[in-house]
LUMNU-406546 format. One line per 10 residues: number of its first residue (from 1); their letters; for each residue x, y, z of C-alpha. Coordinates in Angstrom, 3 decimals, decimal comma. Layout:
REM LUMNU-406546
NUM	a	X:Y:Z; ...
***
This chain:
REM LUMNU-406546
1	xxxxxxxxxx	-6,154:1,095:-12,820; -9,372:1,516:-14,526; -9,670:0,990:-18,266; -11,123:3,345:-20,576; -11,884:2,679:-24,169; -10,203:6,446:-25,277; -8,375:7,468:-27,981; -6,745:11,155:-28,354; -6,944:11,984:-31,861; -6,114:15,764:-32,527
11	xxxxxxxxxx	-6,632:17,424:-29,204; -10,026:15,180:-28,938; -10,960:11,711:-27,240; -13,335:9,435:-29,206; -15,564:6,911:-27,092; -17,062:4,015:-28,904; -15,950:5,200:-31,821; -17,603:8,908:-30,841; -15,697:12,206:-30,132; -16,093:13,886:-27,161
21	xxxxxxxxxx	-14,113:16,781:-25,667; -11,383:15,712:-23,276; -13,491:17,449:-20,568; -16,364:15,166:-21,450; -13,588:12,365:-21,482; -12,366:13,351:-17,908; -16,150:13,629:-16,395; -16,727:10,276:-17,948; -13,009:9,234:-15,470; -15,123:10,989:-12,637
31	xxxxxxxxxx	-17,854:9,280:-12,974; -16,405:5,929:-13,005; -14,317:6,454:-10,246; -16,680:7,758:-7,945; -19,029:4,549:-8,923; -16,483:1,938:-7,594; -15,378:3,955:-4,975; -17,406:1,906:-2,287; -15,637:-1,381:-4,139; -12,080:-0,045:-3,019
41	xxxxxxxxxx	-13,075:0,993:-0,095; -13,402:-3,195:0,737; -10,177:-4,086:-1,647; -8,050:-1,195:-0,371; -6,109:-3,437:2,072; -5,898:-6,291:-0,055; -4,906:-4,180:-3,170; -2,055:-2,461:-0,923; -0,578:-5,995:-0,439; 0,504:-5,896:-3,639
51	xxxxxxxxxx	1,031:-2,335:-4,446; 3,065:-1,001:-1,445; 6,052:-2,213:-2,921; 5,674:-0,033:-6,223; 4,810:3,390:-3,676; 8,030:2,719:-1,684; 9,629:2,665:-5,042; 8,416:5,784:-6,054; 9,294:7,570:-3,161; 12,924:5,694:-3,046
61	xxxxxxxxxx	13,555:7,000:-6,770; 11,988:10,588:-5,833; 14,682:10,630:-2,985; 12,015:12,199:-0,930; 13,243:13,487:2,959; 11,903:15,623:5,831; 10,273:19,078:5,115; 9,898:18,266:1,420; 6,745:19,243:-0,211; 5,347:16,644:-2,699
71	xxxxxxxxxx	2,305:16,708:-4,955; 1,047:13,201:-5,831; -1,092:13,367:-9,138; -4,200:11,150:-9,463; -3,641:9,706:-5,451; -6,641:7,705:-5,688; -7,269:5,585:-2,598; -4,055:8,083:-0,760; -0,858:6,254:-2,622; 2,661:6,817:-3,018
81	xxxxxxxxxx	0,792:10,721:-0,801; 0,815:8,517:2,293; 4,065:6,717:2,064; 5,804:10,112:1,125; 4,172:11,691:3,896; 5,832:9,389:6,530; 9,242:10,389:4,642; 8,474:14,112:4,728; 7,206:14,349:8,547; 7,042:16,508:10,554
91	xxxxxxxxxx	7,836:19,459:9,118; 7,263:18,836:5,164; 3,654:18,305:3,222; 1,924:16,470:0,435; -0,674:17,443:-1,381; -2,317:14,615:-2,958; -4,657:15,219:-5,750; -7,706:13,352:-7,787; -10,488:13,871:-9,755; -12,684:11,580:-7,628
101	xxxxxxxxxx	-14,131:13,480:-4,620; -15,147:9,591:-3,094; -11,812:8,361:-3,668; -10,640:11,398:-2,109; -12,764:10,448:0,808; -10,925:7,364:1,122; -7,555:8,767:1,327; -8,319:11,533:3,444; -9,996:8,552:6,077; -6,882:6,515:5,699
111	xxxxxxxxxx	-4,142:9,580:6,575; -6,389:10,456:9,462; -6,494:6,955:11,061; -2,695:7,012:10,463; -2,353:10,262:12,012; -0,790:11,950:9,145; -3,649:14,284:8,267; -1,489:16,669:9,776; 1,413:17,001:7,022; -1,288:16,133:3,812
121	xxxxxxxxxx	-3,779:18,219:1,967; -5,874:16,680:-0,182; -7,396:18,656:-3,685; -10,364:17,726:-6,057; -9,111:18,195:-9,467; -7,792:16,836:-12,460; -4,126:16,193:-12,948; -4,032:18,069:-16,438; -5,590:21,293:-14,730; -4,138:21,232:-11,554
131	xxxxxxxxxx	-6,673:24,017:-10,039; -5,084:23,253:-6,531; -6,219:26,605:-4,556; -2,922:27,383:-3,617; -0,068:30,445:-5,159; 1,616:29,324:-7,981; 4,656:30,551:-6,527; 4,856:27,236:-4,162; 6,675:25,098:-5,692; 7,272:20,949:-5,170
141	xxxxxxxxxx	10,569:19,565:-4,109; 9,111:16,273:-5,933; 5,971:15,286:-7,707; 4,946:11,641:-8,085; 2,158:9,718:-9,566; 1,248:5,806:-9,330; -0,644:4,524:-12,219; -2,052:8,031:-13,278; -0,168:9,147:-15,773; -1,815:6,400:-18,336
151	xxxxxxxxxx	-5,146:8,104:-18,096; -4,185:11,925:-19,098; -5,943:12,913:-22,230; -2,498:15,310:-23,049; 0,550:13,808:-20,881; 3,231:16,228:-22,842; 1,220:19,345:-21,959; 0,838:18,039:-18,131; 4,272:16,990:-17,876; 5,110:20,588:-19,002
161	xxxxxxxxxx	2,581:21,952:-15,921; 4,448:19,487:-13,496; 7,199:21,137:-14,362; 6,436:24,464:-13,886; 4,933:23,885:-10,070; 8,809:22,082:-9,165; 12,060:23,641:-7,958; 14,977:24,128:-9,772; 16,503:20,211:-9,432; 12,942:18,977:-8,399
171	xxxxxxxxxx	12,225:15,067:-8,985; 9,359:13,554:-10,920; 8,777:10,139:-10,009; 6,111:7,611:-11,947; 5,046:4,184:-12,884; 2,793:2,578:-15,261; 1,692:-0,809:-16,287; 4,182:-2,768:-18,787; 2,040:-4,611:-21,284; -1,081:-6,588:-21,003
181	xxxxxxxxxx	0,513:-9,974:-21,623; 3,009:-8,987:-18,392; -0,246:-7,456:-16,425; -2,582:-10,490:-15,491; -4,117:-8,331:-12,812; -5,755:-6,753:-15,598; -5,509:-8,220:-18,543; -7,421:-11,783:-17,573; -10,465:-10,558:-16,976; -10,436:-7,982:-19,855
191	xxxxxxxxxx	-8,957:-10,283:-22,562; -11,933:-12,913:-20,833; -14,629:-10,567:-21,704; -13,754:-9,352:-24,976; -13,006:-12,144:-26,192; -16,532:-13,778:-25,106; -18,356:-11,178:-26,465; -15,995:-10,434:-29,796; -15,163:-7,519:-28,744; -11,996:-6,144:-31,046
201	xxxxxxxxxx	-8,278:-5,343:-28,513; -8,291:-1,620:-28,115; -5,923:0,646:-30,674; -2,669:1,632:-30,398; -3,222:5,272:-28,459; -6,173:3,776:-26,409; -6,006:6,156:-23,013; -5,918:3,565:-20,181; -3,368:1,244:-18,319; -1,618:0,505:-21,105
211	xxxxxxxxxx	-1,050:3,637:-22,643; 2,873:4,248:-21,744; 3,544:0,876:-21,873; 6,296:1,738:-24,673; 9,156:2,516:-22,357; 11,180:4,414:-25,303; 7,631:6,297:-25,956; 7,495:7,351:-21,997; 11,254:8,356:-21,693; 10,352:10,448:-24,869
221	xxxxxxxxxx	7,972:12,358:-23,643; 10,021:13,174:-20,088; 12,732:14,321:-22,709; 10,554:16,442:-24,581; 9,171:18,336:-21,487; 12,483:19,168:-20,571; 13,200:16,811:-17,413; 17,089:15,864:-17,300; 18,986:12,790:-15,569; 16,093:10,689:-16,622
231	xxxxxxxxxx	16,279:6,789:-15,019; 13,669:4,053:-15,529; 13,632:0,337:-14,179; 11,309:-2,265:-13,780; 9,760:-4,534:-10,913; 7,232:-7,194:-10,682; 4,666:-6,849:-8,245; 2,680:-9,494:-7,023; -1,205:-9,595:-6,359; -2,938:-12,387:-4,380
241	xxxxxxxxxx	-6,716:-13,551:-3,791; -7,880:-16,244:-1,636; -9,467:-18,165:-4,557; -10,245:-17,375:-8,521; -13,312:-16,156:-7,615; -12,075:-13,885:-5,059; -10,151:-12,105:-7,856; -13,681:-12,317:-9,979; -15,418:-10,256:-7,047; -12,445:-8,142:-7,095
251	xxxxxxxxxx	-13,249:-7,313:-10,615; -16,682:-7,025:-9,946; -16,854:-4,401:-7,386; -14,024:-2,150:-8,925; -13,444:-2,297:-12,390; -16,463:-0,186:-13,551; -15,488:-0,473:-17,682; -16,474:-3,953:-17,672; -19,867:-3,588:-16,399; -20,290:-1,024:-19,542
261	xxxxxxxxxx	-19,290:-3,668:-21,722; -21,698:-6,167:-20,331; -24,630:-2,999:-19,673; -26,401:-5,329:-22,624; -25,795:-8,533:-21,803; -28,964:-10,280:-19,713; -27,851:-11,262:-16,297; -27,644:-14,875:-17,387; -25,042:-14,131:-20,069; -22,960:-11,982:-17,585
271	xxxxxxxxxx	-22,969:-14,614:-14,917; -21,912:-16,756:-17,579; -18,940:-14,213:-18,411; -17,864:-13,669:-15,049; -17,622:-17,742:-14,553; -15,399:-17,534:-17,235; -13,062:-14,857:-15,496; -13,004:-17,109:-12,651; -12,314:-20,587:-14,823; -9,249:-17,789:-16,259
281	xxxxxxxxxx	-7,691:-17,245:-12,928; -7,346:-20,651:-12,515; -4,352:-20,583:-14,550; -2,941:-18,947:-11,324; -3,861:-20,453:-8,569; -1,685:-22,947:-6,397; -2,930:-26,012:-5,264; -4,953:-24,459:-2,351; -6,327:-22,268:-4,518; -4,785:-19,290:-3,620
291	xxxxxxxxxx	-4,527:-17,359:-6,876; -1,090:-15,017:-7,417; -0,307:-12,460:-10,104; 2,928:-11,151:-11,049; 2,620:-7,936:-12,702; 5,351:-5,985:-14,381; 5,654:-2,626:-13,469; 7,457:0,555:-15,223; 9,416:3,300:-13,229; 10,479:6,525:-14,592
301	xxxx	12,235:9,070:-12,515; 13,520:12,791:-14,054; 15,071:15,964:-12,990; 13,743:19,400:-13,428
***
């Protein structure tokens, strides 16, 4: 859920106006990740709140059921892998994959405490390459991904990989963020800070959570890597903080862009921003306080 100031522009990604190579662009996603790693690890639970609902979606759509074998692209802190591994026990497997070995860590410490480390796997890599150690003859009776897909420097030519690792009538099954003005989880604090420090909206093609949030655009590119029967919906999901500054420290300790576009700001001026990200989420806060974001969320579910 990260946000990355990326553009693809003819098989490159620029970066502050700079091109790099998309493996720069993807060491850069590395990077990041591992850095708020120790942030999710104490907003996993309260994250999960909000986002279980959108994982039992994706597995609902995927019409996942014992002994299947699922990959989950970009897993981060072990989601929809762990709710499809309760589907698939005992006798199927997921294989959940990210390009963040300390967000792996995470994962792997949540299946074990729920004593499903026995039907997952989990693989360092990224979701373009998929280098996942095992014959390419196995093949995935579904493949699922929960806000990943927006960050993939080339989604038509990784599409066309997840294709090629499913079976015959295999199931793909996604979601993505809608737009910012539907996505307060994000878009408060980002539109807060930019807009303090004039910082221009990012282009149309930016690479982050926003990316596929042209519905016609996504269902496109499913169509144009072959998947069939193709179905999309959409479902709010709600995210709750004790208070607006609970959702400030939230931001804080996991959404690493934000700190880069403060790195030169003294630490006055970024206390000063981050009081105004709290004075934002007041907007959504009931009279106790408690602050509570509705956040629209896009499925898309294909055939292979």
């Amino acid at each position: 859920m990260l946000y990355y100031q990326t553009k693809v522009e003819l098989g490159m990604c620029t970066t502050g106006g700079q091109p790099i190579s998309p493996e720069q662009f993807k060491e850069q996603q590395r990077q990041m990740w591992d850095n708020v790693a120790m942030g999710w690890q104490s907003w996993w639970q309260t994250f999960e709140r909000g986002a279980q609902k959108v994982s039992d979606m994706i597995v609902e759509m995927a019409e996942i059921k014992p002994g299947d074998k699922v990959l989950d692209i970009a897993t981060g802190i072990g989601e929809p892998a762990i709710t499809a591994a309760r589907k698939v026990k005992p006798n199927g497997k997921v294989v959940a994959t990210d390009i963040s070995a300390q967000m792996l860590a995470i994962a792997r410490a949540r299946a074990r405490s729920l004593g499903l480390d026995n039907v997952m796997e989990f693989k360092e890599t990224d979701a373009e390459n998929l280098n996942l150690n095992i014959p390419e003859s196995t093949k995935f009776d579904a493949i699922l991904s929960r806000w990943g897909l927006m960050f993939l420097p080339n989604l038509r030519a990784s599409l066309l990989k997840f294709k090629d690792r499913m079976v015959a009538g295999g199931r793909i099954s996604t979601a993505v963020w809608s737009t910012p003005a539907k996505v307060p989880l994000l878009d408060v604090s980002f539109s807060t800070v930019r807009k303090e420090l004039n910082l221009p909206p990012p282009p149309p093609g930016t690479i982050g959570p926003f990316a596929l949030a042209d519905s016609e655009s996504l269902k496109r590119s499913f169509i144009d890597a072959g998947f069939k029967d193709i179905r999309m919906k959409t479902m709010m999901a709600t995210f709750s903080f004790d208070s607006p500054g609970s959702y400030t420290k939230f931001n804080q300790d996991i959404v690493a862009p934000i700190h880069v576009m403060l790195a030169k700001e003294t630490e006055e001026r970024k206390m000063q921003v981050w009081n105004l990200v709290t004075d934002a989420a007041l907007d959504y806060a009931d009279s106790h306080g408690r602050v509570s974001m509705d956040n629209e969320v896009i499925f898309i579910v294909g055939k292979n």
